[in-house]
C-alpha positions in Angstrom: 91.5 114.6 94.1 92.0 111.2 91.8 93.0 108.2 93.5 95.4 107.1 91.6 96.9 108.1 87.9 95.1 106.7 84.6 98.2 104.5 84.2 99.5 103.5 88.0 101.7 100.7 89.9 98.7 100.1 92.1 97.6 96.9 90.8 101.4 96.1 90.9 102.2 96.9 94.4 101.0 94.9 97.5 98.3 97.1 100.0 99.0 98.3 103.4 98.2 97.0 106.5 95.3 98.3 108.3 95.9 101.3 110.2 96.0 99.8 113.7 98.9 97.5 112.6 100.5 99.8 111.0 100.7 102.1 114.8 101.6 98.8 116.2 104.5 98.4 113.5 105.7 101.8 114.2 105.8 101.5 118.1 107.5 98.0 117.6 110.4 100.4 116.0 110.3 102.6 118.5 109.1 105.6 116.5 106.8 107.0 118.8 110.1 107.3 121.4 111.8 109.4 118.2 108.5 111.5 118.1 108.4 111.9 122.4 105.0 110.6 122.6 104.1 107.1 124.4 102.3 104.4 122.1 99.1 105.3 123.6 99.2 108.3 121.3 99.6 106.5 118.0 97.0 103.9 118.7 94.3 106.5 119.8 95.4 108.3 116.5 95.1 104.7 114.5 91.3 104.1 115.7 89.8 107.1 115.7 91.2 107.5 111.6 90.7 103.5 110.8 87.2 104.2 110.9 87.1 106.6 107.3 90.6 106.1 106.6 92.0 102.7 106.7 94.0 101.7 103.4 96.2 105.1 104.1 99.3 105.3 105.1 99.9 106.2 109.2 102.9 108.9 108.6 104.7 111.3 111.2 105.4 115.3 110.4 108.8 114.9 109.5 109.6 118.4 111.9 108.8 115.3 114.6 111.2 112.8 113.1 113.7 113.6 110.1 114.2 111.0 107.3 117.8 110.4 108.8 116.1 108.9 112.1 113.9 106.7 110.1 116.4 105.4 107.0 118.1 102.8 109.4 114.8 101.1 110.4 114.2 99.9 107.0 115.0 96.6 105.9 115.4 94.6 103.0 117.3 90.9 103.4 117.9 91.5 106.8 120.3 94.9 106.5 119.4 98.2 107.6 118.7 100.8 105.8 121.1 104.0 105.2 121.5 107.2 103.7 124.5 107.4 101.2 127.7 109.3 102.7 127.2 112.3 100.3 124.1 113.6 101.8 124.8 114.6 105.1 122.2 117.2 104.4 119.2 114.7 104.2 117.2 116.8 106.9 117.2 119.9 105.0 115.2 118.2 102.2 112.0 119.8 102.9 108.3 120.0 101.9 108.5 121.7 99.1 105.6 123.2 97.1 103.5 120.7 99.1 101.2 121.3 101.9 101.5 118.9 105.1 98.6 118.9 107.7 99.1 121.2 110.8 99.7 118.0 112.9 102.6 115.4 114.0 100.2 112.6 112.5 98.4 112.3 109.5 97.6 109.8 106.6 98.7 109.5 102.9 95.9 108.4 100.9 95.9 106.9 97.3 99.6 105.8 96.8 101.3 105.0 94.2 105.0 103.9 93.0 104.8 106.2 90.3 105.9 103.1 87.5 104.6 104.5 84.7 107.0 107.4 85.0 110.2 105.7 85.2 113.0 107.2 82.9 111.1 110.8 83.2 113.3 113.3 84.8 111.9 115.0 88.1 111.7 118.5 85.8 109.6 116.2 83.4 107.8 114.2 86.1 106.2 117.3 88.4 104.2 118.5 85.9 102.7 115.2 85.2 101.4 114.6 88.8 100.4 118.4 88.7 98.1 117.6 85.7 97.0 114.3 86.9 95.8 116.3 90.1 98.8 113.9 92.3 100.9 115.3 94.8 104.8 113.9 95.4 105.9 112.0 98.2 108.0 113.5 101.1 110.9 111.5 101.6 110.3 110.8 104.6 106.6 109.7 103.5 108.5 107.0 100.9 110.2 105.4 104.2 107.1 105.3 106.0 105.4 103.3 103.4 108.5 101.1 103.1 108.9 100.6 106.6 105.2 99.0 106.5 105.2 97.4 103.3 109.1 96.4 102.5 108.2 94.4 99.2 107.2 98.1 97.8 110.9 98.3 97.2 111.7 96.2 94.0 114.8 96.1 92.1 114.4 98.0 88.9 111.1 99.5 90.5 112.0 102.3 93.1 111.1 105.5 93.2 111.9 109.1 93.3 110.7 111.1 96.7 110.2 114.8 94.6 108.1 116.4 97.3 111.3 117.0 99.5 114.3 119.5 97.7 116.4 121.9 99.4 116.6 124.8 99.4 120.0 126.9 99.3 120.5 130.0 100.8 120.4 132.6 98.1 116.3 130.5 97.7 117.1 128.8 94.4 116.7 124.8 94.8 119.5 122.8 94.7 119.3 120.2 91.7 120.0 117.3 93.6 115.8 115.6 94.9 115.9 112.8 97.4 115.2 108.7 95.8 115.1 105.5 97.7 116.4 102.3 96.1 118.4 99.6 96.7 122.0 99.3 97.1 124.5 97.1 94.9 127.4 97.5 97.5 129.7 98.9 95.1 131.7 102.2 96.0 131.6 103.8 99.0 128.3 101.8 99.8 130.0 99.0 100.6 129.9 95.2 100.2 128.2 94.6 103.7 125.3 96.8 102.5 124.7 95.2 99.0 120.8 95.0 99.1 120.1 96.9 101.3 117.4 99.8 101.3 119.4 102.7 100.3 118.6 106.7 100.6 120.1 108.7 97.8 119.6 111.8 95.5 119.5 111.9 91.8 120.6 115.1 89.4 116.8 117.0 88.7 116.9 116.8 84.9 118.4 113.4 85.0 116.5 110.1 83.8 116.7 106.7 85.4 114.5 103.9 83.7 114.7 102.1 87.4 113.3 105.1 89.6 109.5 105.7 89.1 107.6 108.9 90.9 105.9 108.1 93.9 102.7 110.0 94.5 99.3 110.6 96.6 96.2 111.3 96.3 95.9 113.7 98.8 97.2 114.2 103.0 94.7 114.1 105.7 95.0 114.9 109.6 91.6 113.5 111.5 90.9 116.1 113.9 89.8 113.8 116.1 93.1 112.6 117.7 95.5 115.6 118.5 98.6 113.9 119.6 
């Protein structure tokens, strides 16, 4: 797979942490307590990959811990994150026409904010990536990168999570897909909450010239560590 598209946000968006800090971030959070597995795990898991794959992202299966477990450890001038009141249903946004290692860790390589899309539509936006051999980020994959680099959430540069829809129970897709910007504190938001990191959905065929596409290269589970 290509690293990155032709035309990318990746000169434009700061790199990650190495792998071992990044399991160190995580177990500051407590996320290996959401996942039921002591922080011996996602260290072991964080050396054995650092050695082929550092520069990727350290993500957890999001079977092990739903997007709605990890929204309110994100923050952005000191205020939690959330996920907006009118989507109670965040967990049911799943993988969708995206395959996700057999495994509760892996890494995202080759990420991107997806810039050079903003003010696409998601049904204008997949077949984009498709071509450009990229695959979109899970939701819960966007808050995983935010939660280790929070200056990847800019206003007027967020981003669109397209790799997680849900899907209703007659099987069609519902047309709301899952986004992650930041909040102005207006509505039912809230004034408390203006600026902080905000879990939404956007309409499928709807443009936003804020809200890019993020994307990967490709997901990888080192079969070394088997938490």
């Amino acid at each position: 797979m290509t690293t990155v598209p032709e035309t990318s946000s990746a000169a434009a968006v700061p790199p990650l942490p190495p792998l071992a800090a990044q399991a160190e971030r995580l177990i500051e959070l407590g996320v290996h307590g959401l996942m039921g597995v002591d922080a011996g795990g996602l260290r072991a898991f964080a050396e054995e990959a650092g050695d082929g794959y550092d520069g990727g992202l350290l993500a957890v299966h999001p079977d092990r811990v739903p997007a709605s477990a990890l929204a309110p450890l994100l923050r952005r001038s000191d205020k939690p994150g959330f996920v907006v009141t009118d989507m109670p249903d965040v967990d049911r946004f799943a993988p969708c026409a995206v395959e996700l290692p057999d495994a509760p860790l892996y890494l995202v390589t080759g990420l991107d904010r997806g810039d050079h899309l903003a003010n696409w539509s998601p049904d204008e936006a997949l077949p984009a990536l498709t071509r450009a051999d990229r695959t979109p980020l899970l939701l819960t994959e966007g808050i995983h990168w935010l939660l280790q680099q929070p200056a990847v959430l800019e206003r007027n540069r967020c981003f669109m999570t397209i790799g997680s829809r849900l899907r209703k129970a007659d099987g069609t897709l519902d047309a709301r897909t899952a986004a992650i910007w930041i909040s102005n504190g207006l509505g039912r938001d809230g004034r408390e909450r203006r600026d902080a990191p905000k879990v939404g959905w956007c309409w499928w065929g709807n443009r936003h010239t804020w809200l890019g596409f993020a994307s990967a290269a490709d997901r990888v589970a080192p079969s070394a560590v088997r938490t």
